[in-house]
C-alpha positions in Angstrom: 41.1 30.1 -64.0 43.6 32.5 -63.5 47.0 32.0 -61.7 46.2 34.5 -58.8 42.8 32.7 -58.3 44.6 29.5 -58.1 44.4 29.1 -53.6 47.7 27.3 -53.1 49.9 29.6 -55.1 48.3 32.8 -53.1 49.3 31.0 -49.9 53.0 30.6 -51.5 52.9 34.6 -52.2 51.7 35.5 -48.9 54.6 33.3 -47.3 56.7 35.2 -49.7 56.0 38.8 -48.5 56.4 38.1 -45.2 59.2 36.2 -45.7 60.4 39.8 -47.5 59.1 41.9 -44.6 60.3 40.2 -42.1 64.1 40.0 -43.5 63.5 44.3 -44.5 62.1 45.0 -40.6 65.4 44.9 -38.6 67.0 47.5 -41.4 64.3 49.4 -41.2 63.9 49.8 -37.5 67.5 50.6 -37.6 67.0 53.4 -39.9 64.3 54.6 -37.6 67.0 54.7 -34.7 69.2 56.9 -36.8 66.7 59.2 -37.6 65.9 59.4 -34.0 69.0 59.8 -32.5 69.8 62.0 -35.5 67.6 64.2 -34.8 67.5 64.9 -30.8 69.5 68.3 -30.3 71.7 66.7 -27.1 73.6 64.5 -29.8 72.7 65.7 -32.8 76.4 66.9 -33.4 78.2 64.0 -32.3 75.9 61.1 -33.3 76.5 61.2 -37.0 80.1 61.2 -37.0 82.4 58.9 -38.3 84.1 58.2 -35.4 81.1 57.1 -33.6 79.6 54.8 -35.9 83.3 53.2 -35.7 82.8 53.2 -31.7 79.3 51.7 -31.8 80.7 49.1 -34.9 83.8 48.1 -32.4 81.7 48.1 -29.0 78.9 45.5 -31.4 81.8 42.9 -32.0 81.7 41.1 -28.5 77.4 40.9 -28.6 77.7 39.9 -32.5 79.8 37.3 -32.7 78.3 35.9 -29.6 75.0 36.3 -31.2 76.7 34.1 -34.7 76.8 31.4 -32.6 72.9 31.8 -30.3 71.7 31.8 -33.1 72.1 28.6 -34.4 71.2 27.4 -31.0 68.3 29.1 -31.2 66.8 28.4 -34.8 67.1 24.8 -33.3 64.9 25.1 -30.1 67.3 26.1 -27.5 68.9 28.4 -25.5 72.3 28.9 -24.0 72.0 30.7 -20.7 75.4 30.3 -20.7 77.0 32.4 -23.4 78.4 35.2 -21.2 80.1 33.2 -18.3 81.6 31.3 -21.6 82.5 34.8 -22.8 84.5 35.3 -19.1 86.2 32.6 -18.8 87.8 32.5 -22.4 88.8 35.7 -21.7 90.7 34.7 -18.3 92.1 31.5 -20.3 93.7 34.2 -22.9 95.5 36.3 -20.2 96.2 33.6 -18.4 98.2 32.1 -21.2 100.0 35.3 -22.3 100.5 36.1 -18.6 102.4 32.6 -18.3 104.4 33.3 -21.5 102.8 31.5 -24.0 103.0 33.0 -27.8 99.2 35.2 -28.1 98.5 32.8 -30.8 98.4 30.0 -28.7 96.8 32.1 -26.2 93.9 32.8 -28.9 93.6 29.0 -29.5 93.3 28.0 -26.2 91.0 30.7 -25.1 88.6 29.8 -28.3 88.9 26.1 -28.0 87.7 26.4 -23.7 84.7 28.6 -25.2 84.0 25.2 -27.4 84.4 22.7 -24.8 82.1 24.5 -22.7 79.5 23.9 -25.7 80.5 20.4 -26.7 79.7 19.6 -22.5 76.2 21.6 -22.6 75.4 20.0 -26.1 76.2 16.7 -24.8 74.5 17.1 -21.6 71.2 17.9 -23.4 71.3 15.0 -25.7 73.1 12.2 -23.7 71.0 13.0 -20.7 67.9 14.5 -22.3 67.4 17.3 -20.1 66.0 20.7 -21.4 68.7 23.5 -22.6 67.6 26.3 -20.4 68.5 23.6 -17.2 71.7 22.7 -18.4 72.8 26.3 -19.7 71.6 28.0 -16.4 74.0 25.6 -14.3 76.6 26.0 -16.7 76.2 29.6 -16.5 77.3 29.1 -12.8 79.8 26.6 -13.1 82.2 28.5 -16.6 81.5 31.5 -14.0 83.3 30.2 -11.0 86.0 28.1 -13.0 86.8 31.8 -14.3 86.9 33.1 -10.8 88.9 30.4 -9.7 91.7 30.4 -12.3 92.2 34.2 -11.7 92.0 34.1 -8.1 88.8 36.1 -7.8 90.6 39.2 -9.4 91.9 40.5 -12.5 94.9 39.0 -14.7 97.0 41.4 -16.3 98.9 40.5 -19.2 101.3 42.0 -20.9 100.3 43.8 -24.3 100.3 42.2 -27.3 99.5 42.7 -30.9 96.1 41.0 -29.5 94.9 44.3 -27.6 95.1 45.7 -31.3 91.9 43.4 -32.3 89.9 46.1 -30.9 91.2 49.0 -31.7 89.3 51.9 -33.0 92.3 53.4 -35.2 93.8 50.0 -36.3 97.4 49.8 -37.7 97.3 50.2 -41.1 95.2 53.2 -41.4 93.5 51.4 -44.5 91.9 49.1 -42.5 89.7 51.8 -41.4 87.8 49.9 -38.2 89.0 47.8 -35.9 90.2 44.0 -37.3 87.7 42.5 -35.0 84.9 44.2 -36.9 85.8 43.0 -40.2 86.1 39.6 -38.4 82.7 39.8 -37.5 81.7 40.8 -41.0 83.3 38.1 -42.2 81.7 35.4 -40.0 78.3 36.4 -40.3 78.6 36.5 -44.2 80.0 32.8 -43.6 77.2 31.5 -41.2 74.3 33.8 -43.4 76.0 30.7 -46.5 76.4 28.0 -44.1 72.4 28.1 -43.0 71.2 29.1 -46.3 73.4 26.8 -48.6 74.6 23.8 -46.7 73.2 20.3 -45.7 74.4 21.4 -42.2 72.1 24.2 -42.3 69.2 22.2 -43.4 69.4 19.9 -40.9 69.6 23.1 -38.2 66.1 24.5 -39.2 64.5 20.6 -39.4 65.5 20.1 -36.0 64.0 23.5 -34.7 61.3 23.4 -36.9 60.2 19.6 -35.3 62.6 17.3 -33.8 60.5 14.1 -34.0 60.5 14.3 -38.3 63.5 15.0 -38.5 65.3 12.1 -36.7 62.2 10.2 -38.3 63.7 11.7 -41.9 67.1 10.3 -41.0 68.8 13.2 -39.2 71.0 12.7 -36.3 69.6 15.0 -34.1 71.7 14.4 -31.2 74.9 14.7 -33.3 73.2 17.8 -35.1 72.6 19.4 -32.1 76.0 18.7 -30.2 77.7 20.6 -33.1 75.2 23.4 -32.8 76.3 23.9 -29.1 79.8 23.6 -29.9 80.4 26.2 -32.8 78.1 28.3 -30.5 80.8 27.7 -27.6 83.6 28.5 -30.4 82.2 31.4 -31.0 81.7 32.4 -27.4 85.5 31.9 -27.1 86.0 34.5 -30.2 84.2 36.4 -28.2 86.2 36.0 -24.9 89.1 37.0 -27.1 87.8 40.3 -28.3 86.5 41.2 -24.7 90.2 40.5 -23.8 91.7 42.8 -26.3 89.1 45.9 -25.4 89.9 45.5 -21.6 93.8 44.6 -21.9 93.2 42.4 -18.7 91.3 39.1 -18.0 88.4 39.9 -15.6 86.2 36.9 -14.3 83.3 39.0 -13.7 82.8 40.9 -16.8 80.3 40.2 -19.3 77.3 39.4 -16.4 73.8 39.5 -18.0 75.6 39.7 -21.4 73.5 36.5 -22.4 70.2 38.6 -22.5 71.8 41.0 -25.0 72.6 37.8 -26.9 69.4 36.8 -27.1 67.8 40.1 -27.9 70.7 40.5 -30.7 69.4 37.2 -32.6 65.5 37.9 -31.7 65.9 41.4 -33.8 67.8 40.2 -36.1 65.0 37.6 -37.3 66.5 34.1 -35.7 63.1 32.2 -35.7 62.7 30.5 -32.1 60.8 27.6 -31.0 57.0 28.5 -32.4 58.2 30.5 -34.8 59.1 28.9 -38.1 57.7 30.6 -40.7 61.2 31.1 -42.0 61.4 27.1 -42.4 58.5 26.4 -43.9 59.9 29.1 -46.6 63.0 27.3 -46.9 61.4 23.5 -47.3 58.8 24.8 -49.8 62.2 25.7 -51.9 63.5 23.3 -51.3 61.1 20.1 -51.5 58.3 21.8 -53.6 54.8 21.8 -52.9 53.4 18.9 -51.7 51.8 15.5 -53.7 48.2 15.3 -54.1 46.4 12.5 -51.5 46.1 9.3 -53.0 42.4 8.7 -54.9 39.9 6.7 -52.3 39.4 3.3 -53.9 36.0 1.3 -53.2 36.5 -2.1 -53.3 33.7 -4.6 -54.3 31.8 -6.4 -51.3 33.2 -4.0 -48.8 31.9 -1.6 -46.9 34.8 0.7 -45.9 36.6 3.3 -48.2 40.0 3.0 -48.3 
């Protein structure tokens, strides 16, 4: 028999191209949006400059890093509904601090570490309390929101600038930087989460949990833990986010960001983040990873018995 004939290893190939296709589809439908946009005679002269793909690059930072962080959340079976209010009120806690006189480091910190808290408290919620993340999200969405409003007095905070409202600059200082730092951050990051699910126990344990929750705390993973930590680098990375909204706007604005969550969302969708029902992707990795499986054990007849066991 030959090794295509064989039934289990054309199963293993199939999973293989559409593992392939399924990585290839987002570049190519982004190709296909080039070639659009390219080609429409209303922008055809200013769409393929330079200067806009470094526009387009610098106005992606704020959805992309916020997407870094959904996505884990939502390779393990949630959601976070609320990503964008996170996004806000990191963003007030920055100009806040700078606005008080504290050194935009510090500022930074504290505006990335409120973004975390307000992950650790939804993670914690949704495993202490065992409610479902779309609940706990959608009244955190409400809550970060008015905690925002309420620490800027339902209005704007402007801060003085910094060397933070250079983050998001299009023509960064040095020139050889050639996009905004903010960008390269994001590059960065996504290079070091792409490692961190692919190559690390952490990011095993991410894709057992989404893939089924049950076998996985039966295989000896701490699910509650494991998810905990999900929502809280998701809620770091909100605050990232929160400082890079800062540094476009200059101010710290409680109601920006609104609905920013569903772009979020879409961002990972597109970009391939396998959902709950969707774990093709996991099956992939585990067949890597744990081979394919053992054959059933032979049925033994025992003597004076009627039963096959």
């Amino acid at each position: 028999m030959k090794k295509r004939d064989i039934p289990g290893l054309q199963i293993i190939g199939k999973k293989r191209i559409q593992y392939i296709i399924s990585w290839l589809a987002p570049f190519l439908g982004l190709m296909l949006v080039l070639v659009i946009f390219s080609l429409m005679p209303e922008v055809q002269d200013r769409f393929l400059r330079v200067n806009n793909f470094k526009s387009v690059a610098t106005q992606s930072v704020i959805v992309a890093l916020g997407a870094l962080g959904m996505t884990l959340i939502i390779i393990s079976g949630g959601i976070d509904l609320s990503a964008a209010s996170n996004i806000a009120l990191s963003s007030v806690i920055v100009a806040f601090a700078i606005n008080a006189g504290i050194p935009p480091v510090v500022a930074i910190v504290f505006g990335i570490l409120t973004g975390g808290l307000v992950g650790f408290v939804n993670g914690s919620l949704i495993t202490s309390l065992r409610l479902v993340p779309f609940i706990v999200t959608l009244g955190m969405l409400g809550i970060a929101r008015g905690i925002a409003k309420w620490i800027a007095g339902n209005q704007k905070i402007d801060a003085p600038l910094t060397w933070v409202n250079e983050l998001m600059a299009r023509h960064p200082e040095p020139s050889w930087l050639l996009m905004a730092p903010g960008v390269w951050m994001m590059i960065i990051l996504a290079v070091v989460m792409a490692v961190v699910l692919r190559y690390t126990v952490f990011g095993r344990h991410v894709f057992a949990v989404g893939s089924n929750e049950a076998t996985a705390r039966l295989c000896g993973i701490r699910t509650s833990r494991t998810k905990i930590i999900i929502y809280s680098v998701s809620g770091l990375f909100c605050g990232l986010s929160g400082v890079m909204q800062f540094s476009r706007l200059t101010v710290g604005d409680p109601t920006v960001a609104v609905g920013l969550e569903l772009d979020i969302i879409a961002a990972v969708v597109i970009g391939g983040g396998a959902g709950p029902g969707d774990h093709h992707r996991c099956d992939y990795y585990r067949g890597r990873e744990l081979g394919p499986a053992p054959p059933p054990p032979p049925i033994r007849r025992h003597k004076g018995s009627r039963l096959n066991i």
